[in-house]
C-alpha positions in Angstrom: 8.3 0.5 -14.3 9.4 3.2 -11.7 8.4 2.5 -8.3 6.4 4.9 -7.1 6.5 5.7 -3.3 2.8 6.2 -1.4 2.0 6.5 2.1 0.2 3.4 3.1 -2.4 2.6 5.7 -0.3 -0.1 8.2 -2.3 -3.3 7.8 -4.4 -4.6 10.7 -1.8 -7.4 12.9 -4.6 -10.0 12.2 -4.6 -9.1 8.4 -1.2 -9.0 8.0 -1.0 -12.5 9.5 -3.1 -13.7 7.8 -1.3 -12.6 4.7 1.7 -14.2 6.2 0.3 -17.6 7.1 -0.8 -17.8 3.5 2.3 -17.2 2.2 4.2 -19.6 4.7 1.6 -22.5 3.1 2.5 -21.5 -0.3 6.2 -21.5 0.6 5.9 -25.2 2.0 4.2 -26.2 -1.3 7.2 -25.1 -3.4 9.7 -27.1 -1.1 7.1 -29.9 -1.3 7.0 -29.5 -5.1 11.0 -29.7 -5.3 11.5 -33.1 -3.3 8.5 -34.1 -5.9 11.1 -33.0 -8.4 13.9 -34.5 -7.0 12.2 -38.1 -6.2 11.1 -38.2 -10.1 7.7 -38.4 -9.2 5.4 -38.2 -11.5 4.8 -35.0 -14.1 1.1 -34.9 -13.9 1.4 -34.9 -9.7 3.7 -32.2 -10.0 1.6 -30.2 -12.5 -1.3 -30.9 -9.9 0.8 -28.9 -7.0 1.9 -26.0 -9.8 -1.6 -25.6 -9.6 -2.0 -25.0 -6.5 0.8 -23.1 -5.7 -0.8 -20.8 -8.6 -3.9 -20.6 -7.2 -2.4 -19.5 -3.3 -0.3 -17.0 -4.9 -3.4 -15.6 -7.2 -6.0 -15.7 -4.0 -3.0 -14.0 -1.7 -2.7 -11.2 -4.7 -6.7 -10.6 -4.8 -6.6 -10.1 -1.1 -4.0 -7.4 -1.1 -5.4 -5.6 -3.9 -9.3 -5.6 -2.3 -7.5 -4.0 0.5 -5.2 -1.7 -1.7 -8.6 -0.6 -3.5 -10.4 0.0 -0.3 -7.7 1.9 1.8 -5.1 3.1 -0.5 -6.9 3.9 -3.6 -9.9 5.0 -1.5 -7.5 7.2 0.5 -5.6 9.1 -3.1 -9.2 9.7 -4.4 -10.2 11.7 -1.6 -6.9 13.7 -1.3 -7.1 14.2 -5.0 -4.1 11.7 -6.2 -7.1 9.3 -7.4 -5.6 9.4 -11.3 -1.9 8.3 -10.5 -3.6 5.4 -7.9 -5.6 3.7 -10.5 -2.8 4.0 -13.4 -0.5 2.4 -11.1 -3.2 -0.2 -9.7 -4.3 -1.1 -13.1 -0.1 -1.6 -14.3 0.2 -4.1 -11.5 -3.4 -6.1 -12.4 -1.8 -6.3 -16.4 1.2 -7.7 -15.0 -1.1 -10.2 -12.7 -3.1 -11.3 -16.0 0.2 -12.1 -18.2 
């Protein structure tokens, strides 16, 4: 898929931290979850923190897109853009449901 360059609205410092701190959690999970991996601890207790990781990563991804929709999206309708905003917002949510 070709990237396709926008102007975007600069996120908010405490949003953007936010974003951030999620993401730092997230990354501490997957080093926790390759010690698991390298103690041999158990498969299901490793499954159990896949999980997790999942669900940070799939909150963090809701969060940027409610924000996409309400500022970016938001912004092409009014200029007129609206069409190419939504094809390209709904390519990215059928990659997020594969």
């Amino acid at each position: 898929m070709e990237e396709v360059k926008h102007m975007s609205r600069p996120r908010p410092d405490e949003e953007k931290q936010k974003v951030l701190n999620r993401l730092k959690r997230v990354e501490g999970q997957i080093r926790g979850i390759q010690k698991m991996v390298e103690e041999d601890r158990y498969c299901v207790d490793i499954l159990v923190q896949l999980s997790a990781v999942q669900s940070a990563l799939k909150n963090t991804g809701l969060t940027i897109t409610e924000r996409h929709m309400k500022h970016c999206v938001t912004d092409a309708i009014n200029s007129g853009a609206g069409e190419d905003s939504i094809e390209e917002l709904m390519a990215v949510l059928k990659q997020f449901s594969k």
